[in-house]
C-alpha positions as CSV (number, residue, x, y, z in Angstrom):
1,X,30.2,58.8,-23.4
2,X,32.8,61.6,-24.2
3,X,33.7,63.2,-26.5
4,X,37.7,64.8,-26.7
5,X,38.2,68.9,-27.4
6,X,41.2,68.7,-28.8
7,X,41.7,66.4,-32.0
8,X,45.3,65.5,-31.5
9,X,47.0,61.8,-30.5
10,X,48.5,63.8,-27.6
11,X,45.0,64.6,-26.0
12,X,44.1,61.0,-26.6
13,X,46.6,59.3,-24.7
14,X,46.6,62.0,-22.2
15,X,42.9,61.0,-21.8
16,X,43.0,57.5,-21.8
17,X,45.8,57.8,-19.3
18,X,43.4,59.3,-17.2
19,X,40.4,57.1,-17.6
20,X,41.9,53.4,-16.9
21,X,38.4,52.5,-17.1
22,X,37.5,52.6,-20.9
23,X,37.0,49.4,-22.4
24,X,36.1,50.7,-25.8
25,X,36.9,53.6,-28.0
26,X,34.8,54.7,-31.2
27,X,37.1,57.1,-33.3
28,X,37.4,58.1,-37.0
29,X,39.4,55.9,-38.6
30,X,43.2,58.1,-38.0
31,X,45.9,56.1,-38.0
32,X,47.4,58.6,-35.4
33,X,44.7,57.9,-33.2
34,X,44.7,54.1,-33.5
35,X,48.4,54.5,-32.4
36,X,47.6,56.6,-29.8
37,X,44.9,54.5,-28.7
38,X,47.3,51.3,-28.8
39,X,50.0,53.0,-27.0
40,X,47.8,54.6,-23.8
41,X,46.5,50.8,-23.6
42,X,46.8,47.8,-25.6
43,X,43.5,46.5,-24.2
44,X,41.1,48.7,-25.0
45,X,38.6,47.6,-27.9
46,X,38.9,50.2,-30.9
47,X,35.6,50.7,-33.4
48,X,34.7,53.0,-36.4
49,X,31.9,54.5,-35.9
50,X,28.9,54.1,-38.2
51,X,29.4,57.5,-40.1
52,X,33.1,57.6,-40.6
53,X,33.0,53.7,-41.8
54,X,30.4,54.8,-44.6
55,X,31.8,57.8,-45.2
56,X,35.4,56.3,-45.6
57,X,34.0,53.6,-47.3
58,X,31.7,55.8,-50.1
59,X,35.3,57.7,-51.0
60,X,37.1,54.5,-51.2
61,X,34.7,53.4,-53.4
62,X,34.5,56.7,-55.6
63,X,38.3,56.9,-56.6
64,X,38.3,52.7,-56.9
65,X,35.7,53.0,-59.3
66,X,36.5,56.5,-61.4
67,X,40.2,54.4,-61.9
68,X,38.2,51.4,-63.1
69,X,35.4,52.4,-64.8
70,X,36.3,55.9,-65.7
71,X,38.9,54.8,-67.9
72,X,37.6,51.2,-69.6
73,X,33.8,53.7,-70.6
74,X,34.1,56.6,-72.8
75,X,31.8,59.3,-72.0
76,X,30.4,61.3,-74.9
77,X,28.9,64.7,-73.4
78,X,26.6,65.1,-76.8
79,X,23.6,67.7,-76.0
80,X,21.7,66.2,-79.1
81,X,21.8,63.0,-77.3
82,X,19.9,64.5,-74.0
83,X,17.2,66.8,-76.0
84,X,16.3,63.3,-77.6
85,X,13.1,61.7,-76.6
86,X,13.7,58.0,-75.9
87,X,12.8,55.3,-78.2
């Protein structure tokens, strides 16, 4: 496993240039790096990584659903209603 220094699609294809090797390259989800990735070698198996693909996913999810659902349910902020002991 390695992990690159520099975070740029230069460094990537610059690296995968040098290891002809790699079958299979984890990375974040960047479009710049897919293309990078795809351009050093058309061969070599691409996969998001556990984290980024939640992560990505959660804030997908968030702005999908505040569009949705954040505009079809009013919110009343009411303190009244929150000092209120349930029924």
């Amino acid at each position: 496993m390695a992990l690159l220094e520099e975070l740029n699609a230069d460094a990537v294809r610059s690296w995968l240039k040098k290891h002809k090797n790699i079958k299979i390259v984890s990375w974040d989800g960047s479009l710049l790096f897919k293309q990078a990735i795809q351009e050093s070698d058309g061969k070599v198996m691409q996969l998001t990584d556990r984290w980024h693909l939640n992560h990505n996913f959660n804030e997908r999810m968030e702005r999908i659903l505040s569009q949705i659902v954040g505009s079809r349910i009013p919110i009343h902020h009411n303190e009244a209603q929150h000092n209120q002991e349930p029924e």
